[in-house]
C-alpha positions in Angstrom: -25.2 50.0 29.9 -25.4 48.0 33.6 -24.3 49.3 37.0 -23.8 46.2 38.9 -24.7 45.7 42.0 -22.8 43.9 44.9 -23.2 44.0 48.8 -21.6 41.0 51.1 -23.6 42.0 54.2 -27.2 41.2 53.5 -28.5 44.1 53.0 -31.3 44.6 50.5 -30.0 47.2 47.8 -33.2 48.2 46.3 -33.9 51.1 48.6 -30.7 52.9 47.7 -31.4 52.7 43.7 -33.0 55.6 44.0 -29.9 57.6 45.2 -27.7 56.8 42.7 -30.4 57.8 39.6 -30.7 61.0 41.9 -27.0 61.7 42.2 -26.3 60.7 38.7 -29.0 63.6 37.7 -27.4 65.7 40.3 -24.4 65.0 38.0 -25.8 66.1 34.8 -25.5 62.3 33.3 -28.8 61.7 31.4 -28.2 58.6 29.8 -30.3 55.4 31.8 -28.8 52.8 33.0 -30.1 48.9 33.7 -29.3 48.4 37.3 -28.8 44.3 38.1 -27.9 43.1 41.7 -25.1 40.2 41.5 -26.3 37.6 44.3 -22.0 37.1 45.6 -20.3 36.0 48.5 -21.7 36.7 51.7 -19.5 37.7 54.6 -20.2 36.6 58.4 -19.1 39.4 60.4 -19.2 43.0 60.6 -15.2 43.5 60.0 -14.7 42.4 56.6 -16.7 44.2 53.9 -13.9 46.4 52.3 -12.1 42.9 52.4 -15.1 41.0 50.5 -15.5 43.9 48.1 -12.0 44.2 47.0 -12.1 40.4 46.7 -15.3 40.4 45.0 -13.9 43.4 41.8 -11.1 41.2 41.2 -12.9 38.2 41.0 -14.6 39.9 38.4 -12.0 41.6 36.6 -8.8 39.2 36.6 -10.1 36.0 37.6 -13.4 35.1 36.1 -13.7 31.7 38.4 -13.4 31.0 41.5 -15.9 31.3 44.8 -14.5 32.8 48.4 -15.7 32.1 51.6 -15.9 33.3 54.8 -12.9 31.1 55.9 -10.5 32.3 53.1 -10.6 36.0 54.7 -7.0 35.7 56.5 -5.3 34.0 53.4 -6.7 37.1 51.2 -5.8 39.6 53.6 -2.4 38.6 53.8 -2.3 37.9 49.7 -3.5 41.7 49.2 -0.6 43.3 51.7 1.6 41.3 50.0 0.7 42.5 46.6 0.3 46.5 48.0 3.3 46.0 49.3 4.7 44.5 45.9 2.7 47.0 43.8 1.2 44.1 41.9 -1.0 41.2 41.8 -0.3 38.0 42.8 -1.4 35.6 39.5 -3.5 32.5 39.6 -4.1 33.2 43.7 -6.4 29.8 44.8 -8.9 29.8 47.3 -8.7 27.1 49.6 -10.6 23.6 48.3 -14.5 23.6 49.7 -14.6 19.8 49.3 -12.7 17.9 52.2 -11.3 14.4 50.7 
């Protein structure tokens, strides 16, 4: 069992371990858990964690490939009103090419 990890601001993790084995006590789980940090995308501002961390679970859940930037922030905010306001998810969304031909 793994509880991964993520933050896109920077911010080193490692000190907060310590409240999530203290509230999972707290909540009567006893089972141990391996808790790995996954090294993501890193935002640039201060304005668009949720935005990175949605992006980030479905990366991981749907899309399996793929690396977002920085720079694709507008095109993924208006992809995810589009699909709450569709109730679904938009398939096979690409991010935009990092190489410049």
């Amino acid at each position: 069992r793994c509880i991964l990890a993520y933050e896109s601001a920077n911010i080193k993790l490692a000190p907060y371990a310590n409240y999530l084995k203290n509230f999972m006590k707290l909540m009567g789980i006893k089972k141990s858990f391996l808790l790995d940090y996954y090294n993501g995308p890193k935002q640039e501002n201060d304005s668009d964690c949720g935005v990175f961390i949605l992006e980030f679970l479905r990366w991981i859940m749907f899309e399996g490939a793929g690396e977002f930037k920085q720079k694709d922030m507008p095109r993924i905010r208006e992809r995810i009103k589009q699909e709450l306001n569709a109730k679904r998810l938009q398939p096979k969304f690409k991010y935009e090419d990092t190489f410049n031909y």
